[in-house]
OpenMM code with the backbone's topology and positions (N, CA, C; nanometers):
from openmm import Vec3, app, unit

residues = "UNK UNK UNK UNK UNK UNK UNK UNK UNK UNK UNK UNK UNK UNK UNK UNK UNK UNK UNK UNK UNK UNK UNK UNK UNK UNK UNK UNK UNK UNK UNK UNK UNK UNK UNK UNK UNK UNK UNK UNK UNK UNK UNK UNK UNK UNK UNK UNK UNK UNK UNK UNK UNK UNK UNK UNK UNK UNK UNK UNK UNK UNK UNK UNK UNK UNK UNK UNK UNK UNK UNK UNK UNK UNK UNK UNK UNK UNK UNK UNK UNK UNK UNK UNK UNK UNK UNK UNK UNK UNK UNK UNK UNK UNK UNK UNK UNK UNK UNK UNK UNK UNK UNK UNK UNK UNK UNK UNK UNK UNK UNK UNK UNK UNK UNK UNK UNK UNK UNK UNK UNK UNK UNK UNK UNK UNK UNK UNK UNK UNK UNK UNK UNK UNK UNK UNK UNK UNK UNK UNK UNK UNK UNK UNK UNK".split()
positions = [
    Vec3(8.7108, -0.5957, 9.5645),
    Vec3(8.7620, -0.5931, 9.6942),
    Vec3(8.9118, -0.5654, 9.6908),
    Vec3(8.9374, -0.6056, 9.5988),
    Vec3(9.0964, -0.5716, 9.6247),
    Vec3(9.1149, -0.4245, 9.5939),
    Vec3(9.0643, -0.3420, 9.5098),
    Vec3(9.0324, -0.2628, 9.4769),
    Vec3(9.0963, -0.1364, 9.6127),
    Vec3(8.9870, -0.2305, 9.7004),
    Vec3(8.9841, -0.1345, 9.8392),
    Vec3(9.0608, -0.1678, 9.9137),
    Vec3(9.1170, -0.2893, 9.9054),
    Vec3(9.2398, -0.3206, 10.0044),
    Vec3(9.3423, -0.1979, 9.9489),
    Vec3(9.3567, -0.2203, 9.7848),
    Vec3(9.4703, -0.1012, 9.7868),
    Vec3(9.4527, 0.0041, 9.8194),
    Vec3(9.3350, 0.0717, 9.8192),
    Vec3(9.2969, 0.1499, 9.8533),
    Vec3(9.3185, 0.1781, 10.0373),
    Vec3(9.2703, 0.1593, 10.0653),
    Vec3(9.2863, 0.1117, 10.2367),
    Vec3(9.4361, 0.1175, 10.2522),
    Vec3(9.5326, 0.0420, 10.2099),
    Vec3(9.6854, 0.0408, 10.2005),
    Vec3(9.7294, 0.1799, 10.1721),
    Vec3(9.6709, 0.2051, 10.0563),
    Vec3(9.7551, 0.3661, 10.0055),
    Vec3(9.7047, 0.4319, 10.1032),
    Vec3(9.5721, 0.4605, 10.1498),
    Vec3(9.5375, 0.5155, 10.2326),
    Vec3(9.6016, 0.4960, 10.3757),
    Vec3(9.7150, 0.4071, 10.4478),
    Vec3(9.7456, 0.3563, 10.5520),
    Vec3(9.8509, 0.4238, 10.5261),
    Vec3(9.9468, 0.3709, 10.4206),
    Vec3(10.0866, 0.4377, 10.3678),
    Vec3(10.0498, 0.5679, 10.3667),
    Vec3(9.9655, 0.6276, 10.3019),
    Vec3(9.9720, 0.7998, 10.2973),
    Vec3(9.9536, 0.8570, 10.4877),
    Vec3(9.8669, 0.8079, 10.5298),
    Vec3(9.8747, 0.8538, 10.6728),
    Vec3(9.9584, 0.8336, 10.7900),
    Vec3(10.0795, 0.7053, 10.7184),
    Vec3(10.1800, 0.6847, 10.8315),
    Vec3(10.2604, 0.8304, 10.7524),
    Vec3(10.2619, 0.8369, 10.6499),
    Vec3(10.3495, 0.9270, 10.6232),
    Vec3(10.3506, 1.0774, 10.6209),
    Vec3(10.1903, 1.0858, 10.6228),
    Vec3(10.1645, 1.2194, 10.7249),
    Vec3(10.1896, 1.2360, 10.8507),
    Vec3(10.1798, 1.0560, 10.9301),
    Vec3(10.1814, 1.0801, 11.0269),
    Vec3(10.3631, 1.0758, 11.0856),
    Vec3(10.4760, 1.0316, 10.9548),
    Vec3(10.6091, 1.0518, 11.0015),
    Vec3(10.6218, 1.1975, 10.9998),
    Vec3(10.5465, 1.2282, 10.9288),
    Vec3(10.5756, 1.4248, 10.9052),
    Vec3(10.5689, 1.5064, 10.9735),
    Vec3(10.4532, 1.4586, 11.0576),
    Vec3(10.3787, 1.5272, 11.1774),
    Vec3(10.5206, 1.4904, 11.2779),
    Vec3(10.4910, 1.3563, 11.2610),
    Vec3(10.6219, 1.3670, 11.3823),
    Vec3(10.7812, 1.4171, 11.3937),
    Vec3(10.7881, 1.4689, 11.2383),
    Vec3(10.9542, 1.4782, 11.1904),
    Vec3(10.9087, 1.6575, 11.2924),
    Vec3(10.7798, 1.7187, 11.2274),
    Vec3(10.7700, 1.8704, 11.2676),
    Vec3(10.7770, 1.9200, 11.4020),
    Vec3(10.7096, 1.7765, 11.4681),
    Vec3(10.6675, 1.7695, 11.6069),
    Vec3(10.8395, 1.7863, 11.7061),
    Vec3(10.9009, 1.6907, 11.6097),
    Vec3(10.9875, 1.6847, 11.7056),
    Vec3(11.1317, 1.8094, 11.6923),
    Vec3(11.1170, 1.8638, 11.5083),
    Vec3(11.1566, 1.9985, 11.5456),
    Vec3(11.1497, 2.1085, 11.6142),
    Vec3(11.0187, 2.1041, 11.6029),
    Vec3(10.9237, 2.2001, 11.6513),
    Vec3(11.0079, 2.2478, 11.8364),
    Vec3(10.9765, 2.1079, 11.9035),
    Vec3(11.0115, 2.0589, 12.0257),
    Vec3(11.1857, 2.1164, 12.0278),
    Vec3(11.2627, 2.0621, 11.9062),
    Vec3(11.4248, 2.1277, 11.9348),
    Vec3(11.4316, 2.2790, 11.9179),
    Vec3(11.3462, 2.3627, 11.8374),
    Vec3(11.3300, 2.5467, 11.8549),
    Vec3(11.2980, 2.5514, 11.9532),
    Vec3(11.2053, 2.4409, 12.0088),
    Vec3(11.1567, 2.5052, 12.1583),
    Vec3(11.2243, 2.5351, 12.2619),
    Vec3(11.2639, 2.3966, 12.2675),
    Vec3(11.4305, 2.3783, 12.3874),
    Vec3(11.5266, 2.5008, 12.3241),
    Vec3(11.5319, 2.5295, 12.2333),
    Vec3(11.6513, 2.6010, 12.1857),
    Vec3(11.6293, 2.7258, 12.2067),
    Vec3(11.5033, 2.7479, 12.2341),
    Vec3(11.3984, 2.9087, 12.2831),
    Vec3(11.4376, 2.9372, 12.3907),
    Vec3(11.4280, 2.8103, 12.4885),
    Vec3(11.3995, 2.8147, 12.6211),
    Vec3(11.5037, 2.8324, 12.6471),
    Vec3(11.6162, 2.7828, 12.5838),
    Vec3(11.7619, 2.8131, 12.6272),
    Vec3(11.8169, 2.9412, 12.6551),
    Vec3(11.7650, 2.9968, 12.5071),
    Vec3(11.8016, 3.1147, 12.5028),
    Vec3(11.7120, 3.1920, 12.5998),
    Vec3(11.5748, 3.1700, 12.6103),
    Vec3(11.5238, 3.2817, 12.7125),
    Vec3(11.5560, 3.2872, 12.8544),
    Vec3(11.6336, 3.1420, 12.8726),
    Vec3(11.6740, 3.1627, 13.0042),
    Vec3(11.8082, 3.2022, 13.0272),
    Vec3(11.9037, 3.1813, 12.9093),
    Vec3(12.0448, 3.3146, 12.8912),
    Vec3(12.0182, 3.3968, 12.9265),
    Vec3(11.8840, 3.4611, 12.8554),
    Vec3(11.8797, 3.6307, 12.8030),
    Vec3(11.8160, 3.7266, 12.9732),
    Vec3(11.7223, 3.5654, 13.0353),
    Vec3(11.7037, 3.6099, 13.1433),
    Vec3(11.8049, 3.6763, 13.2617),
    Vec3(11.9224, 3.5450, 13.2731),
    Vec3(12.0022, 3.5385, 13.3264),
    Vec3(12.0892, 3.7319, 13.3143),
    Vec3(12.1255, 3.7211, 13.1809),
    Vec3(12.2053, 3.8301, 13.1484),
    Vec3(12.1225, 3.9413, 13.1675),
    Vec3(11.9768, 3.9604, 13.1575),
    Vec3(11.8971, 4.0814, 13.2270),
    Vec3(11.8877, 4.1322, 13.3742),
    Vec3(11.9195, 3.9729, 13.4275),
    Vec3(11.9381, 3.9835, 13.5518),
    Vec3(12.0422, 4.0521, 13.6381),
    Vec3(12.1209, 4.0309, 13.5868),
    Vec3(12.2733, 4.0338, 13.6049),
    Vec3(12.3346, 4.1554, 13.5612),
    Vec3(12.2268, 4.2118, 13.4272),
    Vec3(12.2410, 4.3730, 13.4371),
    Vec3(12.1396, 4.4802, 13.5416),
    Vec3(12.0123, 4.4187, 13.5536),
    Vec3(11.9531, 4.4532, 13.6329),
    Vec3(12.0024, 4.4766, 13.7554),
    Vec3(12.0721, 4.3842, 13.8250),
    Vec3(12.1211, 4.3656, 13.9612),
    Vec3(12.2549, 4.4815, 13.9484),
    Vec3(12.3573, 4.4882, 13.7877),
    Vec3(12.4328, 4.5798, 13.8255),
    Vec3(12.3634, 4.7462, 13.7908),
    Vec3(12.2643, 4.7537, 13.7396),
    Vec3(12.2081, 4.8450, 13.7677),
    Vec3(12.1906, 4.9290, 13.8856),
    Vec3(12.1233, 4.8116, 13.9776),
    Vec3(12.1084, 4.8301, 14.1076),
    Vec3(12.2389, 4.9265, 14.1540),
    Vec3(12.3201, 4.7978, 14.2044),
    Vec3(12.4181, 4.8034, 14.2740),
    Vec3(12.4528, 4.9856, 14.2334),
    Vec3(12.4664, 5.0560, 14.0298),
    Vec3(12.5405, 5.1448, 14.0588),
    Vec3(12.4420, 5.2476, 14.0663),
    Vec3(12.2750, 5.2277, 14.1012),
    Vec3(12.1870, 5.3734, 14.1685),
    Vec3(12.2225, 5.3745, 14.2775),
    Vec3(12.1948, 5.2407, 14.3567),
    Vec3(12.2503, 5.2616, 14.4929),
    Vec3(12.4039, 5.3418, 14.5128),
    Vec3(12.5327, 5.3604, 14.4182),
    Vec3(12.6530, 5.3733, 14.4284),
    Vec3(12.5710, 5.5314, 14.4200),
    Vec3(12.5493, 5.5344, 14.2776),
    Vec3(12.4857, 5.6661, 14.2916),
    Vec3(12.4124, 5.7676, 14.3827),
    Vec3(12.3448, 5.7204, 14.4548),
    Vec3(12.2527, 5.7395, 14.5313),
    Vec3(12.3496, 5.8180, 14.6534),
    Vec3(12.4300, 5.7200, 14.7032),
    Vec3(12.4705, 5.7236, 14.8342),
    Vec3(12.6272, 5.8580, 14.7752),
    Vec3(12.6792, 5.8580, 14.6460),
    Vec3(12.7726, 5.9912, 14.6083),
    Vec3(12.6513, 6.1137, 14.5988),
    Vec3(12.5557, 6.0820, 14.5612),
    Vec3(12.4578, 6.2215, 14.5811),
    Vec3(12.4330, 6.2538, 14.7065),
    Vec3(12.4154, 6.1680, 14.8044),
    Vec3(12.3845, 6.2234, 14.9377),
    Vec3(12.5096, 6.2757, 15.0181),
    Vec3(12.6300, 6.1970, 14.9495),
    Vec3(12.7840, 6.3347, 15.0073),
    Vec3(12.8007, 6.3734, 14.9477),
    Vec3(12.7686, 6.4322, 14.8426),
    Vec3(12.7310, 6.5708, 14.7675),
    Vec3(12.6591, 6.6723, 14.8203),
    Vec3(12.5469, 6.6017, 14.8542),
    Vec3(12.4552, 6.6971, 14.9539),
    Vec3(12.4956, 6.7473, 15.0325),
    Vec3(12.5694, 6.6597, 15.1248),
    Vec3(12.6293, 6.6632, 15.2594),
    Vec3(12.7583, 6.7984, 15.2398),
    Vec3(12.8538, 6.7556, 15.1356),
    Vec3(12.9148, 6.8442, 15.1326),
    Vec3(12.8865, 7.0076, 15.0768),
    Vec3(12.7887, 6.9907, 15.0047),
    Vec3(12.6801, 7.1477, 14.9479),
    Vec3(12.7014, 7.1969, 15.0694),
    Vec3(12.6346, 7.1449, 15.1457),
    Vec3(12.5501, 7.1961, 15.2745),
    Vec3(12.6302, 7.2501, 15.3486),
    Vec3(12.7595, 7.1829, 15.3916),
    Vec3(12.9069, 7.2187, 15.4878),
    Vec3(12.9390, 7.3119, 15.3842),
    Vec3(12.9511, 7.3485, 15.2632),
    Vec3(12.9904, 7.4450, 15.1971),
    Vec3(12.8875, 7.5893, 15.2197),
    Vec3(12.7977, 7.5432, 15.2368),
    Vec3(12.7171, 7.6416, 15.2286),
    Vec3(12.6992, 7.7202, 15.3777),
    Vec3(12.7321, 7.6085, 15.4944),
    Vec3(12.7456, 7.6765, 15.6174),
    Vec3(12.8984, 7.7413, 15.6351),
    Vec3(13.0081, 7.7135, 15.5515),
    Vec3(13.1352, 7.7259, 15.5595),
    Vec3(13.1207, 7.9392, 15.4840),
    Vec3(13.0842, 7.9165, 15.3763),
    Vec3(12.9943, 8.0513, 15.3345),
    Vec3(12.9125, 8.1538, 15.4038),
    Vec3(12.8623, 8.1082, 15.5003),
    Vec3(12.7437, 8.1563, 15.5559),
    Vec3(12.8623, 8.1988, 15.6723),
    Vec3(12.9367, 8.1353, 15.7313),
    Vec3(13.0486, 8.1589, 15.8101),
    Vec3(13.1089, 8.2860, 15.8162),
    Vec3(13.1692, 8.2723, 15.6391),
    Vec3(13.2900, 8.3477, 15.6195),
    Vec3(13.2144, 8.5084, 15.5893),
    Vec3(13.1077, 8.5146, 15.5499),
    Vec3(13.0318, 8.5893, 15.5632),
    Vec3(12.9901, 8.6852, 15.6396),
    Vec3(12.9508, 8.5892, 15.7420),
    Vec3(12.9935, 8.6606, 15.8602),
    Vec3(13.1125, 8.7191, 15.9691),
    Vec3(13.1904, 8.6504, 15.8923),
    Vec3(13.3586, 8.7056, 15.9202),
    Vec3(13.4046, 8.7906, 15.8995),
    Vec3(13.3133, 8.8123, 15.7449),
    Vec3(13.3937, 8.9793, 15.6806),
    Vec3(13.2846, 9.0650, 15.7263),
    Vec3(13.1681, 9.0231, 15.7882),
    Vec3(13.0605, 9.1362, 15.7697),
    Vec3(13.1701, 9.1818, 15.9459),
    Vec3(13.1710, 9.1086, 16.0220),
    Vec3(13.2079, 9.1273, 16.1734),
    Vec3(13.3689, 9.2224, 16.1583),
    Vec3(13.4554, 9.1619, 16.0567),
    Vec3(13.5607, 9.2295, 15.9913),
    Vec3(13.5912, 9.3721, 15.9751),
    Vec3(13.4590, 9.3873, 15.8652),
    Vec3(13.4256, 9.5248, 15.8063),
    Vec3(13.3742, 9.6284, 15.9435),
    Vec3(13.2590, 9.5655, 16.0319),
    Vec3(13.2242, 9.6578, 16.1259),
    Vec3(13.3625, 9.6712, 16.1934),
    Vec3(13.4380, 9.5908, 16.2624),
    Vec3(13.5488, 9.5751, 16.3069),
    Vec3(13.6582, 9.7172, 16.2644),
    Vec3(13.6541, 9.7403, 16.1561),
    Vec3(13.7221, 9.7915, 16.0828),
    Vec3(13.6769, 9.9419, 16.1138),
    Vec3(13.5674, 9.9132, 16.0876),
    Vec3(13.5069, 10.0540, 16.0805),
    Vec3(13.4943, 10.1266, 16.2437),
    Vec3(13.5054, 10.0637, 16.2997),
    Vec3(13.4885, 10.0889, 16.5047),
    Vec3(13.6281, 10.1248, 16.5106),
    Vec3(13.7543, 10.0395, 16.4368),
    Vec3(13.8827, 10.0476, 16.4633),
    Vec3(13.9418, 10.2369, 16.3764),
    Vec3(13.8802, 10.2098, 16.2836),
    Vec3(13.9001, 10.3624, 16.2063),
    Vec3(13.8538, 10.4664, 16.2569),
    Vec3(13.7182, 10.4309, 16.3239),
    Vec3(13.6499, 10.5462, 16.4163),
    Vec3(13.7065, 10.5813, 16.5317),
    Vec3(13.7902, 10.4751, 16.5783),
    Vec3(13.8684, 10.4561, 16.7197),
    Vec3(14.0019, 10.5394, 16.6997),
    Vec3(14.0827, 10.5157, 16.6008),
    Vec3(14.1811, 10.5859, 16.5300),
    Vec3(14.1655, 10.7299, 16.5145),
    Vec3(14.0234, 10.7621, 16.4508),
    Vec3(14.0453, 10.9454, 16.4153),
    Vec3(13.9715, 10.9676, 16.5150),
    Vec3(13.9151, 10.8984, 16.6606),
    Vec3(13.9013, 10.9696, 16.7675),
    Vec3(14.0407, 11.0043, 16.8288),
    Vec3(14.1281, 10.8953, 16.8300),
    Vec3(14.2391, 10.8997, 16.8937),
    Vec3(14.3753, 11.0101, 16.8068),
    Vec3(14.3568, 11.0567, 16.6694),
    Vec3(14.3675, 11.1402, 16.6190),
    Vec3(14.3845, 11.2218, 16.7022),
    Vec3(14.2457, 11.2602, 16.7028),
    Vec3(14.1849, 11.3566, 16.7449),
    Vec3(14.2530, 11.4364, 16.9037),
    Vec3(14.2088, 11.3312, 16.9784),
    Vec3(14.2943, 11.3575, 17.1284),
    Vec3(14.4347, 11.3936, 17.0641),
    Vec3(14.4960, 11.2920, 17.0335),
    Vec3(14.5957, 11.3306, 17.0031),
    Vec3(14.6431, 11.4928, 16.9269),
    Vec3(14.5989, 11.5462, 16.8636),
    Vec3(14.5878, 11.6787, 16.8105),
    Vec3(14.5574, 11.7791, 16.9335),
    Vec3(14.4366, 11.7319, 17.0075),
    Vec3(14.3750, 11.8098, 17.0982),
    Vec3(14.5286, 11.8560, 17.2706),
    Vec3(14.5919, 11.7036, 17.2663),
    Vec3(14.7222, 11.7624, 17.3312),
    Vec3(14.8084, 11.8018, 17.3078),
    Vec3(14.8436, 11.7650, 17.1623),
    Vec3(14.9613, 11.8575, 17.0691),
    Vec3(14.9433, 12.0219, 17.1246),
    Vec3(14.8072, 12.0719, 17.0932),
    Vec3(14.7875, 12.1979, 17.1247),
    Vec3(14.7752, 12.2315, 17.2378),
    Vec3(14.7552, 12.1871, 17.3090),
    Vec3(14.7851, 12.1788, 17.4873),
    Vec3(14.9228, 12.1797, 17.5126),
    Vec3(14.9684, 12.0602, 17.4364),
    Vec3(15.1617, 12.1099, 17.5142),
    Vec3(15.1902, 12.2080, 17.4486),
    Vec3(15.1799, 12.2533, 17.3282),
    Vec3(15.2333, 12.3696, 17.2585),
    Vec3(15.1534, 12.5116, 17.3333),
    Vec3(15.0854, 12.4929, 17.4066),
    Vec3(15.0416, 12.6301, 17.4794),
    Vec3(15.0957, 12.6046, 17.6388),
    Vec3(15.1545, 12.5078, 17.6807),
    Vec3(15.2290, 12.4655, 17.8136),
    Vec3(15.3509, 12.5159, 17.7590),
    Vec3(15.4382, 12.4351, 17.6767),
    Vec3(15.5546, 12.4927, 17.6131),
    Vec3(15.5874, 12.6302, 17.5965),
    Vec3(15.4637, 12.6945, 17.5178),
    Vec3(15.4244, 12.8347, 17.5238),
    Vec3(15.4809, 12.8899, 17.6608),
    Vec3(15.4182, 12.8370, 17.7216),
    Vec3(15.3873, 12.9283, 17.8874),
    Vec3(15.5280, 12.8965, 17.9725),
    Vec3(15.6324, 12.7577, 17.9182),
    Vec3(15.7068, 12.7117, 17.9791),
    Vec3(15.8231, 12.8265, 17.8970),
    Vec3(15.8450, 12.8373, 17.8070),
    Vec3(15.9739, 12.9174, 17.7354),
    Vec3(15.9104, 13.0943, 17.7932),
    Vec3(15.7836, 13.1285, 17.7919),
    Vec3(15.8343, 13.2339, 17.8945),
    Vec3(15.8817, 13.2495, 18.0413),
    Vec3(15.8170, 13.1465, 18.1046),
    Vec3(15.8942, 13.1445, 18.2313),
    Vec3(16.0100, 13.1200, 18.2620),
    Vec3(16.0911, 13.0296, 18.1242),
    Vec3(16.2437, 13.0459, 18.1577),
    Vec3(16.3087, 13.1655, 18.0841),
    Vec3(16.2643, 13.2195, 18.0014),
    Vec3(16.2771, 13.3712, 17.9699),
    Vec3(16.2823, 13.4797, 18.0771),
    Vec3(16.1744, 13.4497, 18.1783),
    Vec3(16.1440, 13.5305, 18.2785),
    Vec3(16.2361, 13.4410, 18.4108),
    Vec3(16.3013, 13.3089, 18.3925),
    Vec3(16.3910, 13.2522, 18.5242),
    Vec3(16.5335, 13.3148, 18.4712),
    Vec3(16.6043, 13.3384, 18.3340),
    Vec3(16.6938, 13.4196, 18.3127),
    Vec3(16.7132, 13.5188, 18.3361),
    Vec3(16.6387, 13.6281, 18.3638),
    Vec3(16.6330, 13.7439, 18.3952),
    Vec3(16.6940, 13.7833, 18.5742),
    Vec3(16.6372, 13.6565, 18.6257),
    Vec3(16.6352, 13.6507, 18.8004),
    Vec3(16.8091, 13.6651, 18.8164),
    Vec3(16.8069, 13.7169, 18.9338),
    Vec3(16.9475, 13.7452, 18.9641),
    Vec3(16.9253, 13.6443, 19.1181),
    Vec3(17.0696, 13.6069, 19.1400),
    Vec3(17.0915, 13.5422, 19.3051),
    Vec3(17.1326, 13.6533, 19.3753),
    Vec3(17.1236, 13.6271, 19.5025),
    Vec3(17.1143, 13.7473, 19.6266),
    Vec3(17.2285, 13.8298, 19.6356),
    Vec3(17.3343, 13.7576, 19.5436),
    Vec3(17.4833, 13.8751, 19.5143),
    Vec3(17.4742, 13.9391, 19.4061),
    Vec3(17.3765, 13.9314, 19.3365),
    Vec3(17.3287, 14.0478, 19.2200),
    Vec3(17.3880, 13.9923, 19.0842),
    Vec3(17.4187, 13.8438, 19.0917),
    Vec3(17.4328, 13.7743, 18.9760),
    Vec3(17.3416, 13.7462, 18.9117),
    Vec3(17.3259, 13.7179, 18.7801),
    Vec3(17.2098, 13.6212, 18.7136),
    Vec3(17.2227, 13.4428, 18.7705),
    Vec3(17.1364, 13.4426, 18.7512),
    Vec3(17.1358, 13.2531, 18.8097),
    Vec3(17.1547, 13.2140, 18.6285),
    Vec3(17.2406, 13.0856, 18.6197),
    Vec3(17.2289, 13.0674, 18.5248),
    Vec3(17.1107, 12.9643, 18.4952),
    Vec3(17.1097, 12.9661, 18.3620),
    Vec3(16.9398, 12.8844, 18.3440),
    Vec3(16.9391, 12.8428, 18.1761),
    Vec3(16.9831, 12.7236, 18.1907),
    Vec3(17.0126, 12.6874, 18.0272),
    Vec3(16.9187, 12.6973, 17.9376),
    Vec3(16.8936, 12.7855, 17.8867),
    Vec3(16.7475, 12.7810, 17.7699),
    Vec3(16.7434, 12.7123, 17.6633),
    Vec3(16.6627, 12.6418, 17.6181),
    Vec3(16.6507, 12.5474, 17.5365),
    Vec3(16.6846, 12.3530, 17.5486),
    Vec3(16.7520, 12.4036, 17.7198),
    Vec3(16.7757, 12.2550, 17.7602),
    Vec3(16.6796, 12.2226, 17.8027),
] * unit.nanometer
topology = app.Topology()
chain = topology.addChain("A")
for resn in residues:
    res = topology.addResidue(resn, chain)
    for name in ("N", "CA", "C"):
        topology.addAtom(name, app.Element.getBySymbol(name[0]), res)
């Protein structure tokens, strides 16, 4: 009997001391845990916090792309404008040049008209020099004035 008491004893001693072991692991175990949790709720925190500035700079983004757009667009009607400025320009131009060598034109067309008036005017004072007044003088008659 005693035999088994020691037995029973060693056997008591060996299982408190599995069972301090269990509890030495248990209660490490428990400080990685907390020490997990710590960290996963840092790591949360700091995901968050990039997440959120994420946000914040698509939205920043977001809203410089749409006055980007905005300004494309005013550029593109500002273009579409000027476009039509030079096209209105060019016809402009071309009505004004056509207007010009019509007016040329007249213009040439009376050149030769006064020069055949002129014509007709230097013989008639050719032919008013010749005239005499009723005392058988010439009238005088400045030619070329």
């Amino acid at each position: 009997m005693g035999r088994v008491v020691t037995q029973c004893k060693y056997d008591l001693d060996r299982h408190s001391v599995e069972q301090a072991f269990a509890s030495e692991m248990l209660s490490e175990c428990l400080r990685d845990l907390e020490e997990m949790k710590a960290a996963g709720q840092e790591a949360e925190a700091k995901a968050r916090a990039i997440s959120e500035s994420a946000v914040r700079e698509k939205d920043e983004a977001e809203a410089d792309l749409r006055s980007i757009r905005r300004d494309l667009a005013d550029a593109e009607t500002n273009i579409a404008a000027i476009y039509d400025a030079v096209e209105s320009a060019a016809s402009y131009r071309s009505l004004t040049v056509r207007d010009a060598k019509g007016a040329i034109d007249a213009a040439e067309e009376k050149e030769e008209e006064l020069r055949i008036i002129m014509g007709g005017l230097h013989a008639m004072a050719r032919e008013l020099t010749r005239v005499r007044d009723l005392d058988g003088e010439k009238v005088p008659y400045p030619v070329g004035a």
